[in-house]
C-alpha positions in Angstrom: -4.4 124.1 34.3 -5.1 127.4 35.8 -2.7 129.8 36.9 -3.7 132.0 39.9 -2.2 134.8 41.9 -2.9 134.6 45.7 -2.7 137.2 48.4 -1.5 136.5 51.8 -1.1 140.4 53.5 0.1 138.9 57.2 1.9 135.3 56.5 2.8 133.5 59.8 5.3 131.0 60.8 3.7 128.3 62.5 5.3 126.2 64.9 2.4 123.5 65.9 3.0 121.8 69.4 1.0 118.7 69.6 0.3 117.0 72.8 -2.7 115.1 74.7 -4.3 117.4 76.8 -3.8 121.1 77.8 -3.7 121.9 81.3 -3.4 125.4 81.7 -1.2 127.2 84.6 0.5 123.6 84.8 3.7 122.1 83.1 2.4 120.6 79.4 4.9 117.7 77.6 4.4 118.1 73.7 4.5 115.2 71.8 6.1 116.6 69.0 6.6 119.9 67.1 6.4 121.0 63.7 7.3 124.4 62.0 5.8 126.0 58.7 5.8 128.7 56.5 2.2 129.7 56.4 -0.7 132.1 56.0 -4.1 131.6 54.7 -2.7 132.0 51.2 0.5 130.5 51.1 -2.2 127.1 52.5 -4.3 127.6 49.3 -1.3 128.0 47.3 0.2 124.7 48.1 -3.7 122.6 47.7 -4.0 124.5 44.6 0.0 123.1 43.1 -0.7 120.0 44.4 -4.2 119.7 41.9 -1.6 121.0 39.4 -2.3 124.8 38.7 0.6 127.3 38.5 0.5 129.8 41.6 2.3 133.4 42.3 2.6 134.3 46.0 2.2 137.7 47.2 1.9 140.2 49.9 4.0 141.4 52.8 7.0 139.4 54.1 9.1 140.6 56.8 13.0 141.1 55.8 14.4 139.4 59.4 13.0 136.3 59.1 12.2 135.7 55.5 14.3 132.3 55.3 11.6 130.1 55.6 8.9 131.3 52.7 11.7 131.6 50.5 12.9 128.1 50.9 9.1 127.2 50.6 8.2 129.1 47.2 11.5 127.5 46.0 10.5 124.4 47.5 6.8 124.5 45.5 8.0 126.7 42.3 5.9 129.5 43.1 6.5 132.7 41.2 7.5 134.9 44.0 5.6 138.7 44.2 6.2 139.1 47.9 6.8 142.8 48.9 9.8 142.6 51.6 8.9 145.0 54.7 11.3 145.7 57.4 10.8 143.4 60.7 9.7 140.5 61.1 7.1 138.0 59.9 4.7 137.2 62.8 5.6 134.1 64.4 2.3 132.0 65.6 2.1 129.0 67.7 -0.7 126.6 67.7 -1.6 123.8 70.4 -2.8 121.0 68.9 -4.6 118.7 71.5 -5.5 114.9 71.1 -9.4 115.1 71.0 -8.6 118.5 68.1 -8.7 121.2 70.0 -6.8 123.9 69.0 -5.5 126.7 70.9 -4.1 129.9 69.0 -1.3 131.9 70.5 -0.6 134.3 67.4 2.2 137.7 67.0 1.5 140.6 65.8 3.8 140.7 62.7 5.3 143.9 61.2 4.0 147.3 60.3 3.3 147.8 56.9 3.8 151.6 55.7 2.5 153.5 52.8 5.1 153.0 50.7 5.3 149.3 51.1 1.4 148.8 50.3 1.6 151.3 47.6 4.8 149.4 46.3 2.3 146.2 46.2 -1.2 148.1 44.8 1.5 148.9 41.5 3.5 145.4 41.5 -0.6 143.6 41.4 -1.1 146.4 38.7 1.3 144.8 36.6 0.9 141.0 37.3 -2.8 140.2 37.8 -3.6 140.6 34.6 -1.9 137.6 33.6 -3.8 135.3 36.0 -7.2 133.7 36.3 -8.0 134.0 39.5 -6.8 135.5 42.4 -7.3 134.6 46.3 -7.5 136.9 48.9 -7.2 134.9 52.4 -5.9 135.5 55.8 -6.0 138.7 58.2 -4.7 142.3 57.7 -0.7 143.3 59.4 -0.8 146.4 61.5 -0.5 149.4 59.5 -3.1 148.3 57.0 -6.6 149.8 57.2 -9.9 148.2 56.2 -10.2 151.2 54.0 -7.1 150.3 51.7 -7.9 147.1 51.8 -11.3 147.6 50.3 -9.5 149.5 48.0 -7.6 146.4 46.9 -10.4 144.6 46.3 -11.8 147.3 44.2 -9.0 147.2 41.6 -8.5 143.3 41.6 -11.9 143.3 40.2 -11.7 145.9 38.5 -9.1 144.2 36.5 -11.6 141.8 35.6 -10.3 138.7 38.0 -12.7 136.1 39.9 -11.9 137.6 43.2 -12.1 134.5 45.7 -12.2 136.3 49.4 -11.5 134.4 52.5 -11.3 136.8 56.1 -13.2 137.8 58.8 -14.2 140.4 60.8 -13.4 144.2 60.2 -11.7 142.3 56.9 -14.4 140.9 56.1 -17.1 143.3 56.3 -14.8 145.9 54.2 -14.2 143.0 51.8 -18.1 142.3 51.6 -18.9 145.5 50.1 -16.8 145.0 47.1 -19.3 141.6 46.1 -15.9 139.5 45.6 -16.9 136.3 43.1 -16.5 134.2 46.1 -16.6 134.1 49.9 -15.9 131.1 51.9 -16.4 132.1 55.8 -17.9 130.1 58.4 -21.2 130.6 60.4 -19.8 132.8 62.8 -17.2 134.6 60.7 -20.7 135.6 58.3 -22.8 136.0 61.7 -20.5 139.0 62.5 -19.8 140.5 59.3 -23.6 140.6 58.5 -23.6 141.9 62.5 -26.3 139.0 63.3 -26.1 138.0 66.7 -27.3 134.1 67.3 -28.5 133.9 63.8 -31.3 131.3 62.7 -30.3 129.0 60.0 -32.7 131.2 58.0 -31.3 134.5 59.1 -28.4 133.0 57.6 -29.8 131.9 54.3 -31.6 135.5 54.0 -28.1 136.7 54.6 -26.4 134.5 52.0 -28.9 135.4 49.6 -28.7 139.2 50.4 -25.4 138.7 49.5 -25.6 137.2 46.2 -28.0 138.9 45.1 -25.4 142.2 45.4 -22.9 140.2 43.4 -21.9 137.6 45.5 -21.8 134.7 43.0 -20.6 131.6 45.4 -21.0 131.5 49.1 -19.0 128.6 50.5 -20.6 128.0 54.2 -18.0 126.0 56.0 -19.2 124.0 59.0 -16.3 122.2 60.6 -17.2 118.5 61.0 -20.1 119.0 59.9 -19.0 119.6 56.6 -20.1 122.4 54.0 -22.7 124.4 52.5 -21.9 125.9 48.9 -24.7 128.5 47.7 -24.0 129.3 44.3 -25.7 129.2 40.2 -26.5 125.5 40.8 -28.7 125.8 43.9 -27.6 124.9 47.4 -25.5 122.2 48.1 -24.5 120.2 51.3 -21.4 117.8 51.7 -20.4 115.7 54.3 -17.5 114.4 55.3 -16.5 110.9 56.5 -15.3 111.1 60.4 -11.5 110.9 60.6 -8.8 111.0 63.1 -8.0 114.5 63.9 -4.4 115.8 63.8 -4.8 119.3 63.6 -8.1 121.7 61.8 -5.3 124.3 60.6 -5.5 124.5 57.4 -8.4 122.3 56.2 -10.8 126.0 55.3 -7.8 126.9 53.1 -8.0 123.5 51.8 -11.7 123.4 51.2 -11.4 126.9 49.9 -8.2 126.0 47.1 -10.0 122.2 45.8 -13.5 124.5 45.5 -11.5 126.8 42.9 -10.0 123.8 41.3 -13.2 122.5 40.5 -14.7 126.0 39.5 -12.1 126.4 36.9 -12.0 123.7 35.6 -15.5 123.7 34.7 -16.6 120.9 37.4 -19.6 119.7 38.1 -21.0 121.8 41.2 -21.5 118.2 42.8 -18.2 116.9 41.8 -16.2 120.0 42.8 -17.9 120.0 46.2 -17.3 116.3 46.7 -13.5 117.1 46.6 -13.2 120.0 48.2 -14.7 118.5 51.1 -12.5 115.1 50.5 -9.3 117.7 50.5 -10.3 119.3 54.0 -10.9 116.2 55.1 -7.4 114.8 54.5 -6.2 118.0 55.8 -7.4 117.8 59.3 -5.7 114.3 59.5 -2.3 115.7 59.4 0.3 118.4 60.4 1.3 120.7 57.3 -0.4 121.9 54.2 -0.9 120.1 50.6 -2.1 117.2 49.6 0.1 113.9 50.2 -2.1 110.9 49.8 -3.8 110.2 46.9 -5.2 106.8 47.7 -6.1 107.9 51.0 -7.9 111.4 49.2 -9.4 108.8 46.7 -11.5 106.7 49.9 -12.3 110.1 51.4 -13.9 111.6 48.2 -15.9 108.2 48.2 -17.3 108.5 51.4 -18.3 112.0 51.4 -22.6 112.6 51.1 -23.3 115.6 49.5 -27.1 116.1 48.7 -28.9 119.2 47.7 -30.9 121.4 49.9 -33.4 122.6 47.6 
């Protein structure tokens, strides 16, 4: 298997509060809570051990809290490349409602100085090279600019690594310019980056295809419910998935996102990789947490998922 570096610049602790229905400005009972060490990457990195591949974890991490993600790298056998920053990680809370509604109540997280992102620019200096891919995912901490983080970009694929890129906004938009090998955003995280306000499903495909032809090789549309759209070598294809009961949506992008790579590098089928990935985000909407921990159940979602080609 593969062995792949990914990025997570503003990790999170989660703590997920499930209950029936919000009513705001009123008192809520939860029906349970859950905590995690988590960040856009740190998801991907757990799909992406759990199809077997051997994953370094890197970034910021605040000092005052750090506990958590380094029970969990231990936990998973990550290689650890976190940069430790002074403060805390931010904490986030999520409300996760019945019908799968969530509602996102997130901290700000630490400042991240100059020397701490220049301690980080020379650690991925010395490690990328001996990876095969590298994921980029999740938002920016205060004190990084979209500038530097450009810059990042610029010298991961410089160094000659798949760059797999999965932001938004200001991110986003800074990351676009670099032509990363991959991009998985959904309609309105592209809408805004490509500044297209109530797009047309063809302003969209214009867009996408704007976009690869600047470099972008795969454009991974994700769609919710309503599955996925994967623009890439092979064409255009759509998948999916079978309706299932909703626990929580956290997490099943970075799930789609990780089994899509899986299948990329392993020299998949673009129908076959696609069929998975949407099976894996699938299974991740149906629970609280991050990884995959059914395989029979996986194994009846990848059979039901449709995935037919749009050209």
């Amino acid at each position: 298997m593969a062995r792949i570096l990914t990025l997570t610049l503003n990790p999170a602790l989660d703590l997920t509060v499930s209950l029936d229905t919000l009513q705001p400005g009123n008192v809520n009972r939860s029906l349970g809570m859950t905590s995690h060490a988590a960040g856009k990457g740190l998801n991907v990195a757990q799909v992406l051990a759990d199809l077997g591949h051997k994953v370094t974890v890197s970034g910021f991490l605040g000092q005052a809290n750090v506990a958590p993600f380094e029970q969990l790298i231990h936990r998973r056998g990550f290689t650890d490349a976190f940069v430790r920053v002074p403060g805390e990680t931010r904490s986030n809370i999520k409300l996760a409602e019945r019908d799968g509604r969530i509602t996102d109540l997130n901290g700000p997280g630490p400042e991240v100085g100059e020397a701490h992102q220049a301690q980080l620019l020379a650690q991925l200096e010395e490690i990328a090279a001996g990876h095969d891919a590298v994921v980029v995912a999740g938002s920016l901490p205060r004190g990084v600019t979209v500038e530097w983080f450009a810059a990042l970009l610029r010298r991961l694929t410089a160094s000659g690594l798949p760059v797999a890129l999965d932001t938004s906004g200001a991110a986003l938009r800074a990351g676009l310019t670099v032509s990363p090998w991959l991009i998985k955003p959904n309609e309105e995280e592209l809408a805004e980056a490509c500044e297209l306000e109530a797009p047309s499903a063809e302003q969209l495909n214009v867009a996408i295809g704007t976009l690869r032809a600047a470099g972008v090789e795969h454009v991974v549309l994700s769609r919710g419910s309503q599955g996925a759209d994967w623009f890439g070598p092979h064409g255009v294809l759509n998948a999916r998935p079978p309706q299932v009961e909703v626990a929580s949506t956290v997490g099943a992008g970075d799930s789609l996102l990780a089994a899509t790579l899986h299948g990329l590098l392993s020299d998949w089928p673009a129908e076959r990789t696609l069929r998975l990935a949407t099976a894996v985000a699938a299974q991740a909407v149906t629970q609280i947490g991050f990884g995959i921990h059914d395989r029979q159940q996986l194994a009846r979602l990848e059979a039901a998922v449709t995935v037919t080609s749009k050209q």
